[in-house]
N, C-alpha and C positions, 0 to 999 in steps of 0.2 A: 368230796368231789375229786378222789382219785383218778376216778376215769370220765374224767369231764367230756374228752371226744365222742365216747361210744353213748354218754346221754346225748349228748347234741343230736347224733343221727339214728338214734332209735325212736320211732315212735309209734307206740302203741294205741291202737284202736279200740275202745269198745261198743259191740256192735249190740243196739238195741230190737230183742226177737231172733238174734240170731242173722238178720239181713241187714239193717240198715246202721249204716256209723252214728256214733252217738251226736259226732260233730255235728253231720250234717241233719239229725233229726231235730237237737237244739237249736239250729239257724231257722229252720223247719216251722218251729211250733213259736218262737220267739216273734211278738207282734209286734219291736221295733224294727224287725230287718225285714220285715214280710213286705213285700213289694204290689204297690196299688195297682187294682184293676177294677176302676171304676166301670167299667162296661156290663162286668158281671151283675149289678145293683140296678134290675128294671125302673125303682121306683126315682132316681135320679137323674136328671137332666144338666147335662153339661153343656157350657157358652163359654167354650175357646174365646172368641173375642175379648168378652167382657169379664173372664175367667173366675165363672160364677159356678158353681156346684147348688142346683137345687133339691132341695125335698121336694116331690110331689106331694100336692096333698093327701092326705087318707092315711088308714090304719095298715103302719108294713113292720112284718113280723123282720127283726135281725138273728141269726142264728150262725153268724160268723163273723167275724172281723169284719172292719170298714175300715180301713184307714184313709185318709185324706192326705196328698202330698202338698209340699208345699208349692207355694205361689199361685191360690184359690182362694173364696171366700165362700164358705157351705154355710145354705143359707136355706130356713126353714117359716115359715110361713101357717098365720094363723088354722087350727086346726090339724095340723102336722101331730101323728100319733106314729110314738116308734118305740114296739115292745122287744127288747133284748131277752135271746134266751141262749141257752147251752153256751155257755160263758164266755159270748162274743161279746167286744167292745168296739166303743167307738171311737179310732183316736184320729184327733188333726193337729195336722202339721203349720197350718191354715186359719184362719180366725172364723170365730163363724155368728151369724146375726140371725137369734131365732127372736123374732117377734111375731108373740102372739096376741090375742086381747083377752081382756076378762071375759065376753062370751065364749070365745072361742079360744082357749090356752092351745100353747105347743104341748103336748106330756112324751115326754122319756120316762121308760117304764121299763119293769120286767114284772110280769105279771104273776108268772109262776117261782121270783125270785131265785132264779137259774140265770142270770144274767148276768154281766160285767158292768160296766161304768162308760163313763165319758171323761176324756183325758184332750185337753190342747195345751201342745209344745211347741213352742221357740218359734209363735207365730209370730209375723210381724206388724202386724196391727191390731189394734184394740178389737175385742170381742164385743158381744154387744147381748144380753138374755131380758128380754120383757113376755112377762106371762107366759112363764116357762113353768112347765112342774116336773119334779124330777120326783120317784117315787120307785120303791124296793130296787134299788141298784147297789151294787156290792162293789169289792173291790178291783179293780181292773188287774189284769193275771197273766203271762202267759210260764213256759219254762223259764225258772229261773230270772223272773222279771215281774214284781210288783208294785203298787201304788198305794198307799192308806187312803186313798178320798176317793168315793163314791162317784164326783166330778171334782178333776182337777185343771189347775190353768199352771203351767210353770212357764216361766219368762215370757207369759203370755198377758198383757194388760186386759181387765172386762170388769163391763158395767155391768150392774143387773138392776135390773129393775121389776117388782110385782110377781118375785116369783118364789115358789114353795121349793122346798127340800123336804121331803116325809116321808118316813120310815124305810132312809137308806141303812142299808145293814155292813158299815164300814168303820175306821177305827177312826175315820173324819167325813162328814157327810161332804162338805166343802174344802176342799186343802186348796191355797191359792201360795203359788213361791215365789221370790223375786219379781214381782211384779204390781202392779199399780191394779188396785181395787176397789171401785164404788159401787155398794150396797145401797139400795133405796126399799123402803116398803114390801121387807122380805121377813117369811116366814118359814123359818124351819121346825118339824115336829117330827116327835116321835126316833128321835136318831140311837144307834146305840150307842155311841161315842162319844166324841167332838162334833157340836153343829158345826162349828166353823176353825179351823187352823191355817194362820196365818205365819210363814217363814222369811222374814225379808221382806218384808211389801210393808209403801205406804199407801193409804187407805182411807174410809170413811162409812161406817156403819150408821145409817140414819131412818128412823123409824120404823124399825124392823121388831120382832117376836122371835124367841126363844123358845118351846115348850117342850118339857118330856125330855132332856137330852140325859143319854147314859153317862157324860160322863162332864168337859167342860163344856159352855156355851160357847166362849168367844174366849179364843186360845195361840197368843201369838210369840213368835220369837224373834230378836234382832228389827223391829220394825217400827215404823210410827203409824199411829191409829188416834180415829178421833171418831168417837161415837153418843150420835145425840137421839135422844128419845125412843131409847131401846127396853124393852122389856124382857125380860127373864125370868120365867118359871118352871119349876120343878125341875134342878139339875142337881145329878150324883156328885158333883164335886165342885168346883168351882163358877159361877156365872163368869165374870172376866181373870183370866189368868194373861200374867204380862210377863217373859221372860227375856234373859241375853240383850240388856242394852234396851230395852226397847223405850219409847218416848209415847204416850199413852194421853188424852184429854176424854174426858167423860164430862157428858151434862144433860139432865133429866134421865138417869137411869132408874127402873126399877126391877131389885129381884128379888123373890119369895121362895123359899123352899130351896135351900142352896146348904150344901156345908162351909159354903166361906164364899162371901158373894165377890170381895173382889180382893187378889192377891196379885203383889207386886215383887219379882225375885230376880237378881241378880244383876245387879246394877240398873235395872229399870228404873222407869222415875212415871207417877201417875200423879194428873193432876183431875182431881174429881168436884163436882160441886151437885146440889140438887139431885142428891142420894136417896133413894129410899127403900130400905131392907126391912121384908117380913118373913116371922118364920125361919132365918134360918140362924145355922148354929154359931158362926165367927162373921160378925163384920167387915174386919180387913186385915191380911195377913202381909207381914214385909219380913222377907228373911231372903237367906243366901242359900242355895241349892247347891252350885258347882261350884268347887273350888278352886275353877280359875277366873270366874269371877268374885264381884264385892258386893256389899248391902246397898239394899234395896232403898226406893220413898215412894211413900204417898201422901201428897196434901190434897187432905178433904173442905168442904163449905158447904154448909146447910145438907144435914144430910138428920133423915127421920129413921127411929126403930121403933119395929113393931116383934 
């Protein structure tokens, strides 16, 4: 740093094509800085008042960004069909309440799996997903800006309830961060990765299905989790993996076809009862991974092998 001055006031540009600065094409194509204009989106209707952002109902194709700003609630309503494609996503800022019914689900989709994902951040109130299906969604993208979960919630709290995750093509179908999580009566299939990762959240898995996952089912770090009468079938690696501290209660789990159905590592602690593993290759793993944490526990009760 000889010539500390002449770096300070030189700055070089590189120009993408020949025309535009690389700066300003990164700012450009990056879908946290890109600036809402809900106006452009016919199939939405906004109430200033009551500062409600709705879906209209029907089948509307997305093929660009949507962002949602904060201080709204985007809000989708039974029948509500929205096919993402050319690798537009859909982020809020905003919490958002899709309930749908069993006749009539909300589905997020990309049909021709050209699509992005659904991402809500730093909203400030709880979300809300009933009879929602989410189906061929990838990872949300833009320059220089990624996500691992197909649908994610970071410092965003959400319930969900009766709703599918199948065959999102991401490195976590579901990633939820810092945040407060209740799962009811949900089924994820078909994933290539992680059904579910969880970073920092406390939580509650309760009656929900596993199936087909590539890689763990239920995959969390740093968090507390309590999961009752969950099932788990056919996963690449792990059915419940617990990592960094995490505080972990299980009761009526079942998982079949698993290479290690439940592992506890690094200072976690699992407390398990009303086990029952088929088919797969290790029972229960407790060891230490990183080595700035320590060993692991698990206490089991009544638990069956097949």
């Amino acid at each position: 740093f000889k010539n500390c001055s002449s770096i300070l006031t030189y700055s070089p540009v590189t120009y993408m094509d020949g025309q535009i600065p690389f700066e300003i094409y990164f700012i450009s194509k990056d879908i946290t800085r890109q600036k809402s204009n809900l106006a452009e989106y016919k199939f939405l209707d906004i109430n200033e008042q009551e500062k409600n952002i709705l879906i209209r109902k029907g089948r509307w194709v997305l093929s660009k960004n949507l962002t949602i700003p904060k201080g709204y609630k985007l809000v989708a309503r039974p029948g509500t069909q929205i096919n993402l494609s050319n690798s537009a996503n859909l982020l809020s800022y905003s919490p958002i309440d899709f309930t749908g019914t069993k006749r009539e689900p909300i589905v997020i989709q990309s049909l021709d799996n050209s699509g992005g994902g659904l991402a809500v951040m730093n909203a400030d109130n709880k979300s809300n997903l009933q009879h929602t299906i989410f189906r061929g969604l990838s990872t949300p993208e833009s320059e220089g800006w990624k996500l691992t979960g197909a649908v994610t919630f970071y410092e965003s709290d959400i319930q969900i309830e009766n709703c599918q995750f199948i065959e999102n093509n991401s490195e976590d179908s579901l990633h939820v961060l810092r945040s407060n999580v209740w799962i009811y009566n949900t089924h994820f299939k078909d994933t290539y990765s992680d059904a579910f990762d969880g970073d920092f959240i406390n939580g509650e898995i309760i009656n929900s299905t596993f199936q087909n996952t590539g890689n763990d089912a239920i995959d969390i770090s740093g968090s507390r989790l309590s999961i009752k009468g969950v099932h788990i079938d056919r996963v690449g690696d792990k059915g419940v993996s617990a990592g960094e501290k995490s505080q972990v209660s299980i009761n009526k789990l079942q998982v079949k076809q698993a290479k290690i159905a439940i592992a506890s590592k690094d200072m976690s602690n699992i407390l398990a009862k009303n086990i029952s593993i088929k088919d797969s290759r290790i029972g229960f793993a407790v060891y230490q991974k990183k080595s700035e944490f320590g060993p692991a526990k698990i206490n089991v009760a009544q638990v069956s092998y097949n």
